[in-house]
N, C-alpha and C positions, 0 to 999 in steps of 0.2 A: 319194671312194670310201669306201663304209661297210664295214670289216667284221666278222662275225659275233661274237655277245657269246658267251662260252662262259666256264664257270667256271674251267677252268683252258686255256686256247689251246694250240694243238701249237708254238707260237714262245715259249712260257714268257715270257710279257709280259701278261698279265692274270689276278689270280684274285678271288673275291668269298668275303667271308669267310661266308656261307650252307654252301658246299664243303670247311670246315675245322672237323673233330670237337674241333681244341684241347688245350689240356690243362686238366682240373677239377683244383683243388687244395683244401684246406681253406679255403681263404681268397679265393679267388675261380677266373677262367678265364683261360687266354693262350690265344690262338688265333693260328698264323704264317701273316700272306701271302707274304713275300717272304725269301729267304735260301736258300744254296746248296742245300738238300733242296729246296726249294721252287721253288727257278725256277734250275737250273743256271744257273753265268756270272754272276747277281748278285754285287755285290758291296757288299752292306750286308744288315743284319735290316731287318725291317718287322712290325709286329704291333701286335695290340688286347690290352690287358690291363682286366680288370674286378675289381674288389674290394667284398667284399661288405660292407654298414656295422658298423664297429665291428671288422673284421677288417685284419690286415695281413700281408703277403709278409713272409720271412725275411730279416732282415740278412745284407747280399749284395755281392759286388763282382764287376766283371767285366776277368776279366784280358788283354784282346784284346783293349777297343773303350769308344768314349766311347756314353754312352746320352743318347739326347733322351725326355722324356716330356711328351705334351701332354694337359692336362685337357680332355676332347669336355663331361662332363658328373660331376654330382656335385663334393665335394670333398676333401683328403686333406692330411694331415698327411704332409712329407717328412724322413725324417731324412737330412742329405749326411755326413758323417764326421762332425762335432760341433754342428754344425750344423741347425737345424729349420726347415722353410718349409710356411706354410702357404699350397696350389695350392688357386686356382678352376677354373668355365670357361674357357679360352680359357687359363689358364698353360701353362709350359715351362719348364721345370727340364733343365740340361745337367747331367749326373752324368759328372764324367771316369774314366778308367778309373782302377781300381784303388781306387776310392774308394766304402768300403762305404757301404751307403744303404736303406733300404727305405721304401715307402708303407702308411697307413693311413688306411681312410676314416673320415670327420669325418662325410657327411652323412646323411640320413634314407635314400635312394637310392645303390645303388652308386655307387661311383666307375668310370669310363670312361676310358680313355687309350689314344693313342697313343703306340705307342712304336718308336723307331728306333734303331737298334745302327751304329757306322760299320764294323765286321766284317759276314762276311757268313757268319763262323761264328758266332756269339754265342756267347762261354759266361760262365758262371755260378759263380761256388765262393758255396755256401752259407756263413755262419758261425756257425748258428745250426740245427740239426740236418739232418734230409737231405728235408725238403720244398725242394718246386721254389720257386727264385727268378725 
């Protein structure tokens, strides 16, 4: 039984990121499909983050939940706490909580990721002024 594709379903079990305005920041977009604003009952974050080249998100940690970040496309320099890694395609970077981190893109092309929060409040403390992490 097929049913109906809709951008956000009235059973908050599917959305397509087309239907999500996002948030623009200086340094690239986050756009949320899934987390408690987003699909009551959830119980994790789900979201694309994009970075634009040469740019990077604010040194950041999150005091609630471990982060997974997967490279779709483009590439990025990670900093984990002391730490540097440099993600391709197809990487994954586990960021545990509490451990500040940010990404910057390396390549000619934005960087692309997914990203997944094990909260399904995600929150954020900047350490590094009051743009969005």
């Amino acid at each position: 039984m097929q049913r109906e594709a809709a951008s956000v379903r009235a059973d908050g079990v599917v959305r397509n990121i087309a239907d999500d305005e996002g948030v623009t920041t200086n340094w690239g977009h986050l756009s949320w499909l899934v987390g408690e604003e987003e699909m009551p009952g959830a119980e994790q974050t789900f979201g694309v983050v994009t970075i634009q080249p040469n740019r990077r998100n604010p040194l950041h940690l999150h005091p609630n939940c471990e982060e997974l970040l997967y490279v779709v496309s483009g590439e990025c320099d990670h900093r984990l706490g002391d730490e540097m890694y440099h993600l391709t395609p197809g990487s994954v970077i586990r960021i545990p909580r509490q451990v500040p981190h940010w990404a910057k893109c390396t390549s000619r092309e934005p960087l692309v990721a997914v990203i997944s929060f094990s909260a399904p409040d995600r929150q954020a403390v900047s350490l590094e002024g009051d743009d969005t992490a």
